[in-house]
C-alpha positions in Angstrom: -15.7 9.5 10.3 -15.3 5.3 11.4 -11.3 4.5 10.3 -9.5 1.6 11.3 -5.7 1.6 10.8 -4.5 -1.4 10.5 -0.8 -1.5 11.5 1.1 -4.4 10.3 4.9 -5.6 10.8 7.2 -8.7 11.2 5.7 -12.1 9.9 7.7 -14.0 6.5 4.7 -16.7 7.2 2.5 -18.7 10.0 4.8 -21.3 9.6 8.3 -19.5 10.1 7.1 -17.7 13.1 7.6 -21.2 15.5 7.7 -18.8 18.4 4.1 -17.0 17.8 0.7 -19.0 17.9 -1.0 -18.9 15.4 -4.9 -18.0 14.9 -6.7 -19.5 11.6 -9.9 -17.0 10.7 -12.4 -20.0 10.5 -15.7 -17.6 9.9 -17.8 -20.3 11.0 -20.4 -18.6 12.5 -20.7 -15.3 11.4 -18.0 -12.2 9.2 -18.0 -10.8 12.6 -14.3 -10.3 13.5 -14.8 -10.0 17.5 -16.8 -13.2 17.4 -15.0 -16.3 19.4 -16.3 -18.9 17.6 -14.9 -17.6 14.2 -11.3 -18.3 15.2 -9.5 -21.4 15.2 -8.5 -20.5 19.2 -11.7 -19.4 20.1 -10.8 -16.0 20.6 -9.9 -12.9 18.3 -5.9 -12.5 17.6 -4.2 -11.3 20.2 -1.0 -9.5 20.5 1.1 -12.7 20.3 -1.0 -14.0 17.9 -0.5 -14.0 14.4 -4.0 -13.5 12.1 -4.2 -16.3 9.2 -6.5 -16.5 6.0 -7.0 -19.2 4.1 -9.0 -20.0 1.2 -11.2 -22.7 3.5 -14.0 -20.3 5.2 -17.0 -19.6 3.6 -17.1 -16.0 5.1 -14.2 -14.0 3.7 -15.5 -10.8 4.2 -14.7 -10.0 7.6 -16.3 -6.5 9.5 -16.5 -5.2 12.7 -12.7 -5.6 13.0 -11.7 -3.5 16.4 -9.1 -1.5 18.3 -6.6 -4.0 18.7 -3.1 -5.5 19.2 -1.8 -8.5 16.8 1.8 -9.7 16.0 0.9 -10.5 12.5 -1.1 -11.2 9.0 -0.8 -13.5 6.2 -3.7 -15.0 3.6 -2.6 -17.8 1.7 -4.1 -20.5 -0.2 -5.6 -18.4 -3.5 -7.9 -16.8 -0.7 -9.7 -13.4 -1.3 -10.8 -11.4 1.5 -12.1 -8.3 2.4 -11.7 -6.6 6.0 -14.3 -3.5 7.1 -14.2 -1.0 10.0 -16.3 -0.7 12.8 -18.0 2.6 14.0 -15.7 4.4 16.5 -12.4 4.8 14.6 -10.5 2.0 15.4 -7.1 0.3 15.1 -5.8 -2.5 14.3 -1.7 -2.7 15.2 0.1 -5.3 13.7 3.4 -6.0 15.3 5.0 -8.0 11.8 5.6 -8.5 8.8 2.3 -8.7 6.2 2.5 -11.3 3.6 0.0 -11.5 0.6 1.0 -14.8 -1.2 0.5 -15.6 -4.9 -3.0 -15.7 -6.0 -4.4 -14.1 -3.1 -5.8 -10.8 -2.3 -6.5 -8.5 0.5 -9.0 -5.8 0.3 -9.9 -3.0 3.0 -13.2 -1.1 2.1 -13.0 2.2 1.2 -16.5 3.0 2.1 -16.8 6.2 3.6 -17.3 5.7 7.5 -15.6 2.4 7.6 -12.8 2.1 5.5 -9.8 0.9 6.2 -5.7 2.3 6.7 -2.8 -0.4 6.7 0.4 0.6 8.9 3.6 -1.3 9.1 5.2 -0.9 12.4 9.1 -1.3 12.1 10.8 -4.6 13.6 13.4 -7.1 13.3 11.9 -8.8 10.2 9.5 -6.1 9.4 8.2 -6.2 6.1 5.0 -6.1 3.3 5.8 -8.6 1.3 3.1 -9.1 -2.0 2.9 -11.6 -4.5 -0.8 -10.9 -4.5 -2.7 -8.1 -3.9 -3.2 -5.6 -1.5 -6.0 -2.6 -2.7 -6.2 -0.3 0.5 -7.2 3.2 1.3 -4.3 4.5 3.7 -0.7 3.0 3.9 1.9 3.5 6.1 5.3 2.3 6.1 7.1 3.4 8.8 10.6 3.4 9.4 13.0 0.3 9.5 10.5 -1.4 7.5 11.2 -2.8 3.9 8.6 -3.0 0.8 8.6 -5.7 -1.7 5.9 -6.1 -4.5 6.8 -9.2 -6.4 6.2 -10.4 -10.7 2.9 -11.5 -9.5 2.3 -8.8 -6.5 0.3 -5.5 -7.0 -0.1 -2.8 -4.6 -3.5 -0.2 -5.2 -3.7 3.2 -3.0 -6.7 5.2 -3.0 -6.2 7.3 0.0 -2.4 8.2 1.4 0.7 6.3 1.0 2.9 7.7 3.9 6.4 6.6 4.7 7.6 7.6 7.7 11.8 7.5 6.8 13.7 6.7 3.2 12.0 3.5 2.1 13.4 1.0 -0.2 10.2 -0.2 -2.3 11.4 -3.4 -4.5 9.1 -3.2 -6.8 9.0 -6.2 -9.5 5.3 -6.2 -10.0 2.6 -2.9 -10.0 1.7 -0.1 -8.1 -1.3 2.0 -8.6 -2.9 5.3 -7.3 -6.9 4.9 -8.0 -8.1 7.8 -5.9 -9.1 11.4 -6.5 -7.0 12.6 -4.1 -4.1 10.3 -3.6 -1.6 12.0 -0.9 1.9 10.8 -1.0 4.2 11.9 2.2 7.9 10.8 3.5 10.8 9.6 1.0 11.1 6.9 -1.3 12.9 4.9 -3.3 11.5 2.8 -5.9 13.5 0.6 -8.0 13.0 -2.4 -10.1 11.9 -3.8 -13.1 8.0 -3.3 -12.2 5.4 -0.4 -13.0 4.1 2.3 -11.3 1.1 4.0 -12.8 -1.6 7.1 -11.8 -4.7 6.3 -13.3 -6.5 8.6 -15.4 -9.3 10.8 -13.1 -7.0 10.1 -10.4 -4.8 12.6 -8.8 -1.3 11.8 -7.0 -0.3 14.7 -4.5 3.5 14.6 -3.9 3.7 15.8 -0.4 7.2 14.2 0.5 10.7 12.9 -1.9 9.6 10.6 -4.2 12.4 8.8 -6.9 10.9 5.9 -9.1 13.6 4.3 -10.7 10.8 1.7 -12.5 8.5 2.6 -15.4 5.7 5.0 -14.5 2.9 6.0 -16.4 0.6 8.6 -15.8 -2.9 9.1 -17.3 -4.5 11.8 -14.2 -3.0 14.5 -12.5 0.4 14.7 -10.3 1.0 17.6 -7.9 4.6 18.0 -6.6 3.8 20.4 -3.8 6.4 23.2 -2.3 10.1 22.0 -1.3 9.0 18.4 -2.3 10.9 16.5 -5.1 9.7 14.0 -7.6 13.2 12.1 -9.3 13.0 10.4 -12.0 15.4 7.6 -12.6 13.0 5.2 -15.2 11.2 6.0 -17.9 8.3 7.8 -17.5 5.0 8.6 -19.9 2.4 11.5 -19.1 -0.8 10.1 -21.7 -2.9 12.3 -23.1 -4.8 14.9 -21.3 -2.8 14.0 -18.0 -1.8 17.0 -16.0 1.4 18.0 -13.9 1.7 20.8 -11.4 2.9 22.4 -8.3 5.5 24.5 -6.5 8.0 22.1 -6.1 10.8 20.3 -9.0 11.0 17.7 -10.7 14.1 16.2 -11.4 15.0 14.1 -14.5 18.5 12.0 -13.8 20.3 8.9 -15.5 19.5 10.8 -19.4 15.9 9.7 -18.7 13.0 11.4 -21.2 9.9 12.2 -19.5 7.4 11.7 -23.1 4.5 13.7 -23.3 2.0 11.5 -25.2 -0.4 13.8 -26.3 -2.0 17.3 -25.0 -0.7 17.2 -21.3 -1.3 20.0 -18.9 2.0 21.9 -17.2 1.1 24.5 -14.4 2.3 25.8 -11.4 5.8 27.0 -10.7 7.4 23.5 -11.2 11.2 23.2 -11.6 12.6 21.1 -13.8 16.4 20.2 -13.5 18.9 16.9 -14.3 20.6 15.7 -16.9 17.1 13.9 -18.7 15.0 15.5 -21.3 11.8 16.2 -22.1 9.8 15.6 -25.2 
């Protein structure tokens, strides 16, 4: 199978990095990532380089992207792009912070031989920072890094979402799980006034500590596997003909109700424990 993991951490924007050159994706000759002549310093981004999108080029959907080394990522500009593997399982390691600005999105494919993983490497500004979108097949978040999802920001998973230590994820905007086999590792925290939401058809696998302190709603199917803990701190509403299962507990704190909305499936051997409720 072609992957590319695209590793991202420590950039707040081109312009804030004075210390870090900065390479402008021009696409003027081909989408062709490894080409020279589609860079603004006739090369592809190095490791000192930071990677920057705009809404000018005409070719924003960039393939071919390669095992390589870059110090950071931001689109800006109400831009839209899309970034595709190459054929060998490749990576892409981003030594920053990723920034998604308002308007803007960032798609990896989630084609089957060249999709796309995102991995934020910890550092001394390391973040993902979205106020637009990011819809990606693998994420991970590894430790020292921080997560914020702003009003206008929305975060899609179709794959994994792995963090690597306890995460803070601020999340004032959305988070979704698309996939049919969405595998969540690591331990979490997410707070704020935002959503977080597991689409119906979809399935959200709880293989690490999750606690969502924000709304969640949840249409498909959540397993909380063995010795893993999903905490409930928000409100949370199973629709109808969703489905929750597993070995592991669920845990409903703060006088919290998980609603049932309709004919919802309860298997397994969950445990249920906390001072919330049910109905």
């Amino acid at each position: 199978m072609k992957k590319i993991i695209l590793l991202l951490a420590g950039l707040v924007a081109c312009t804030f990095l004075m210390g870090q050159p900065q390479n402008y994706w021009t696409g003027s000759t081909s989408s062709s990532w490894t080409v020279s002549t589609n860079w603004s310093l006739s090369h592809f981004p190095t490791s000192s380089e930071i990677a920057c999108f705009d809404n000018g080029p005409v070719n924003k959907n960039i393939t071919g992207i390669p095992a390589s080394t870059i110090a950071g990522i931001q689109v800006t500009g109400s831009a839209t792009y899309t970034f595709t593997g190459s054929a060998g399982g490749n990576l892409l390691t981003v030594n920053g912070t990723v920034q998604i600005d308002a308007g803007c999105s960032l798609t990896t494919t989630t084609t089957i031989g060249s999709e796309v993983s995102i991995q934020v490497n910890a550092g001394a500004t390391a973040s993902l920072t979205l106020s637009g979108a990011l819809v990606t097949h693998h994420l991970t978040l590894n430790a020292g890094v921080s997560a914020s999802i702003n009003a206008s920001g929305s975060l899609t998973i179709k794959a994994s979402y792995t963090h690597n230590s306890s995460i803070a994820v601020t999340l004032q905007g959305s988070m979704f799980f698309t996939g049919t086999n969405v595998v969540y590792s690591g331990t979490a925290n997410v707070t704020g006034s935002g959503s977080v939401s597991v689409a119906a058809s979809s399935t959200l696998n709880i293989d690490g500590n999750l606690t969502v302190s924000a709304s969640f709603s949840h249409s498909g199917m959540i397993t909380v596997n063995a010795s893993r803990t999903l905490t409930i701190d928000g409100s949370f509403t199973a629709s109808a003909n969703a489905a929750l299962s597993g070995s592991g507990s669920v845990v409903i704190n703060n006088s919290k109700t998980l609603i049932i909305d309709g004919s919802v499936t309860l298997s397994g051997s969950l445990s249920f424990s906390g001072n919330g409720s049910i109905q």
